[in-house]
N, C-alpha and C positions, 0 to 999 in steps of 0.2 A: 126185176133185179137191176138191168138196165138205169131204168128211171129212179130209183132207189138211190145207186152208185151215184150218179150223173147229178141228181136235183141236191144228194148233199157236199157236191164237189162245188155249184153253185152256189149255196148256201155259203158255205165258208169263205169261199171269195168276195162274196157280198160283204161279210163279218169283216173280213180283212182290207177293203177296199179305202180308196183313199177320198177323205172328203166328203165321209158320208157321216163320220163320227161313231159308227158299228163297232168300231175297237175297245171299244167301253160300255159300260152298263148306262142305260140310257139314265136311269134312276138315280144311280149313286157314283156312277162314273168309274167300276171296280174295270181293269182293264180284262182283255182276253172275256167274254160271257160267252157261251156255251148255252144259253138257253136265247127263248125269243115269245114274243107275244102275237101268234098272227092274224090277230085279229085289232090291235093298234100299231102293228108292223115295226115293230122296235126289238133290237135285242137288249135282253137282260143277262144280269148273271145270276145264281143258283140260288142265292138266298130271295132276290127280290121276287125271282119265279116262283118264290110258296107263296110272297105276298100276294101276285097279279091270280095266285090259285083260287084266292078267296074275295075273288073279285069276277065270279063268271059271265056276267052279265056285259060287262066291257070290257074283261082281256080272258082270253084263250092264251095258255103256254104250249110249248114244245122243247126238249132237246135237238139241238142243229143238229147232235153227231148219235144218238139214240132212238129217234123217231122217225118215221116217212115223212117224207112232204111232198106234197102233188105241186104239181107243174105251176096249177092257177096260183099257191100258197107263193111258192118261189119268187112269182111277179109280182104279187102284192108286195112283198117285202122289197123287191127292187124299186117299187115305186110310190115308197114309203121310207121309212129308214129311223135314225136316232134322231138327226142334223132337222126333219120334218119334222121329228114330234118334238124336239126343241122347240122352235118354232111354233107351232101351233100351240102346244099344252101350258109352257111356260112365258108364252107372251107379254104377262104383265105379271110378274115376280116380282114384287116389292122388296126396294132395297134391304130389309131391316130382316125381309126373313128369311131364315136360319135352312139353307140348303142342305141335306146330310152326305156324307158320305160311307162310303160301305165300313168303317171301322165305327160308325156310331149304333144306338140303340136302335130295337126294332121298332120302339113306338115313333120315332122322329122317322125312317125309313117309311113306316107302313102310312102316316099320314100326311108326309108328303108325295106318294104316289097316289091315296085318298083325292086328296087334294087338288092333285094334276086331272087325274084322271075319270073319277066318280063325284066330285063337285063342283070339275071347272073352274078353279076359283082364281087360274093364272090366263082363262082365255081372251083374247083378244076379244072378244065381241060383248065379255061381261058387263053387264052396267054397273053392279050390285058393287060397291066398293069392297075391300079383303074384311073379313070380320076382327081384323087385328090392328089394323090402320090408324084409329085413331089412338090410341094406347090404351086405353082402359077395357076395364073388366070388371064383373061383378057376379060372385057366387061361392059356393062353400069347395072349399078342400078338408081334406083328412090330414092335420097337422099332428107333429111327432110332441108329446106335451113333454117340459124342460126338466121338469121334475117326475112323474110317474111313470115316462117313456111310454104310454101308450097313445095310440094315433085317434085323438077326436074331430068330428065337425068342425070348421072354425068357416065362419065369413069374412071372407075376403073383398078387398076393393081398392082398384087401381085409378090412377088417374096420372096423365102425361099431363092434364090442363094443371092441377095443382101440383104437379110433381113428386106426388107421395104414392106410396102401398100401406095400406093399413090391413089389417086385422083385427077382429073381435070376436071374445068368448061371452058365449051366454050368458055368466055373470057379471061381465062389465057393460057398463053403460060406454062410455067412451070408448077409445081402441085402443088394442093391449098393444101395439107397436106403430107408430108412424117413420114408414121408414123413405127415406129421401133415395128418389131415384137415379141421383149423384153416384151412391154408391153401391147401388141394386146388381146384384147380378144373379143368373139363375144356370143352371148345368143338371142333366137330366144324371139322376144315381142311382140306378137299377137297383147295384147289386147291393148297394150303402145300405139306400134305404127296405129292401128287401119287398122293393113292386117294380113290377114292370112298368108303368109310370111314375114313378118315383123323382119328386123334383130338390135338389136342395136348394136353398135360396140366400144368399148371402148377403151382409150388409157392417155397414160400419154406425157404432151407435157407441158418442164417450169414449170413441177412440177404442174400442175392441171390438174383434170381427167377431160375428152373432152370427149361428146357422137356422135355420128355419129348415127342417124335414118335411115333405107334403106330397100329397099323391091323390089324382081322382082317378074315381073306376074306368071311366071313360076314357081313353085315347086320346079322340078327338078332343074332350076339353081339356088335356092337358095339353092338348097342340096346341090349342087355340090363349090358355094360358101364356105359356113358353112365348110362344111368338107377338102379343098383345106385351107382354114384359121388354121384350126385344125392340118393338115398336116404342114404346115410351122412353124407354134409351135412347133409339136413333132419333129421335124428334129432342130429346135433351143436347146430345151430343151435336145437332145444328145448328142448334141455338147458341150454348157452348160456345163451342170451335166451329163458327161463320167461315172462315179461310181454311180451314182444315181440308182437303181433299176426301170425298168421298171412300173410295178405296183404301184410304188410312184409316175412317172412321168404323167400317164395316166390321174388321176384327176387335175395335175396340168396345160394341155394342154387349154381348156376353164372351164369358170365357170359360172353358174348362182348366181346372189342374193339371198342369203337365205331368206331375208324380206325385203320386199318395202310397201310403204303406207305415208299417211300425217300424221303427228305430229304437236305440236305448239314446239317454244323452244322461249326461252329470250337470252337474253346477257350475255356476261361475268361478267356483274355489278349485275346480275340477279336483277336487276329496268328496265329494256328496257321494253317496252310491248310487250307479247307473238305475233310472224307470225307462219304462217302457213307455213310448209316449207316438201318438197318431201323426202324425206327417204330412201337411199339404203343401205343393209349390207351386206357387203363384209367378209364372213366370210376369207376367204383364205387369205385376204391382210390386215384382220382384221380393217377394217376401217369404217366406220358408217358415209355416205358421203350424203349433204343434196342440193337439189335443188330448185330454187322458183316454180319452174313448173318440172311436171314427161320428158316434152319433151326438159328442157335447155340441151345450146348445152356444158357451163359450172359449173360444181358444185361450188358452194356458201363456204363451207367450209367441211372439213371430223374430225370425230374424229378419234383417234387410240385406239385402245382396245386391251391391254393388259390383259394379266393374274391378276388370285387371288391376286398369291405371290406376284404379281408386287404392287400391292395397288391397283386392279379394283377392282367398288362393280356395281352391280343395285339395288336398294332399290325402296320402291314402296309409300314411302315419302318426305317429302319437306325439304332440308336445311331449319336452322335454322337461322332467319330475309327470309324467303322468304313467301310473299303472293300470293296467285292467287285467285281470285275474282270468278274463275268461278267453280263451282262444280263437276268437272270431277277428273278420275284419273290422275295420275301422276306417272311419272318416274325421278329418280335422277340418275345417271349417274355419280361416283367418280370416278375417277382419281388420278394421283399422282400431277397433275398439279393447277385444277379446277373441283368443279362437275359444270355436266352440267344438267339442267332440261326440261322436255318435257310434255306436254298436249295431254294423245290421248283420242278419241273419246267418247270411252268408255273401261268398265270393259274386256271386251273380246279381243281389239287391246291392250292394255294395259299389259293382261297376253302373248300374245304372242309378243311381243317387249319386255318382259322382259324373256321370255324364250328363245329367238332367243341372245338376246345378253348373256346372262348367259350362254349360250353354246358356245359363242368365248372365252369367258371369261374364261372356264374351258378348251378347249383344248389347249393340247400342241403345 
């Protein structure tokens, strides 16, 4: 009991200790974890410890504050820690790819712990260059079809050297999309596209943004997907933007939507009767682009969202001559052009659709 007491009063000060990096999930960096791996001497937090579960071979878990730990365990962790396994397991991290943190998806979580820790592929001592590096790719996904909505085979094939992602279906001879990876970008959608790999893929073609829905069974190749996409961006964008600062270019490689969700909006005549229409915001491209359905294969129309100084407002009342019959709140939307008006749900989507856009509106 003694040693019981004793070895988890150590523990925790280990956990707490300064300069070791302990205070975070070694994985995903969630702060405060409660659990640890004593067998690659890191602590985690709770979720990352079901993934190292299913990794027996190279990590053993424990809870700090639920489990015993023996004395020898104690010292390995002392002489071990996150700030080590930094070091050692993420040695050679290629800029381009896409580190997760604990608010992201489990498949981008669980493959880059894979990654780190069951294929070495970040060790210092690797020869083997990353499998993503050069940007290309080549193989089938399960794409969402535009018309029948069901998810078929399609052949896919990337190239950073020519700057395109193509696509082909069975019955075409050529490719059914040549898309410039100018304006390529991809973000993982679980819950969208309804897989746990689920990717969307977005692009600009004729001036309307096009979604591409896709998903492989495998993990791993959508990792290796995702981050080959991300690779042939960062190799565009240095080419690109030669002066541009690394650190500038990293976030602008892919992005996710800052807020998605349904709203109602009206017309330009604001007399049309209120639809209900899909919602993405784009902060980086600063554009607030709306769909009849979260899975169309084309957006309906986008607004652009400009700054303050520019004349943007959100206000959380109604032009004047506008009615809306139904009791709910509201969002108004100024512009230098037109305000646009919106119906959401309630008080709670309403404060965060206008916080989400008042922070495009305020960055530079």
């Amino acid at each position: 009991a003694m040693d019981y007491d004793r070895n988890k009063t150590l523990l925790l000060e280990l956990q707490r200790a300064a300069g070791t990096g302990n205070d975070r999930c070694a994985d995903c960096g969630d702060p405060g974890p409660e659990w640890a791996s004593y067998k690659l001497g890191i602590f985690i937090c709770l979720t990352c410890s079901g993934i190292h579960r299913n990794l027996p071979e190279i990590s053993r878990v424990k809870s700090l504050r639920l489990d015993f730990w023996e004395s020898n365990l104690i010292e390995f962790m002392r002489s071990h820690g996150n700030l080590w396994s930094k070091a050692k397991y993420e040695a050679k991290v290629p800029p381009y790819y896409y580190i997760p943190k604990s608010h992201d998806c489990m498949v981008l979580r669980e493959q880059w712990i894979r990654a780190k820790y069951e294929r070495g592929e970040f060790l210092d001592t690797r020869v083997c260059p990353d499998p993503c590096s050069a940007g290309s790719r080549e193989g089938c996904l399960w794409k969402l079809g535009k018309v029948r909505r069901q998810f078929q085979k399609r052949q896919f094939l990337l190239s950073a050297r020519e700057g395109v992602m193509k696509y082909y279906s069975k019955e075409s001879r050529g490719p059914k999309a040549v898309i410039s990876i100018e304006t390529l970008n991809a973000m993982f959608q679980v819950e969208k596209v309804g897989h746990n790999h689920g990717l969307q893929i977005t692009y600009i073609t004729d001036g309307q943004t096009r979604n591409l829905f896709v998903y492989h069974e495998s993990g791993k190749e959508i990792g290796f997907w995702f981050n080959a996409i991300r690779a042939a961006r960062y190799h565009y964008l240095r080419i690109t933007f030669p002066n541009v600062p690394e650190p500038e270019l990293i976030p602008r490689i892919t992005r996710n939507f800052v807020k998605e969700g349904y709203m109602e909006k009206t017309g330009p005549k604001q007399k049309e009767a209120f639809k209900v229409r899909w919602f993405c915001l784009d902060s980086q491209e600063r554009n607030l682009i709306y769909f009849k359905n979260p899975l169309d294969a084309f957006a309906q129309g986008q607004v652009y969202i400009g700054r303050r100084d520019e004349g943007y407002e959100v206000r959380d009342d109604l032009p004047r001559k506008v009615c809306v019959k139904k009791e709910k709140p509201v969002i108004t939307l100024v512009t230098p052009v037109r305000e646009f008006v919106f119906i959401c749900e309630n008080d709670r989507r309403q404060k965060e659709w206008m916080d989400a856009l008042n922070e495009v509106i305020t960055q530079l």
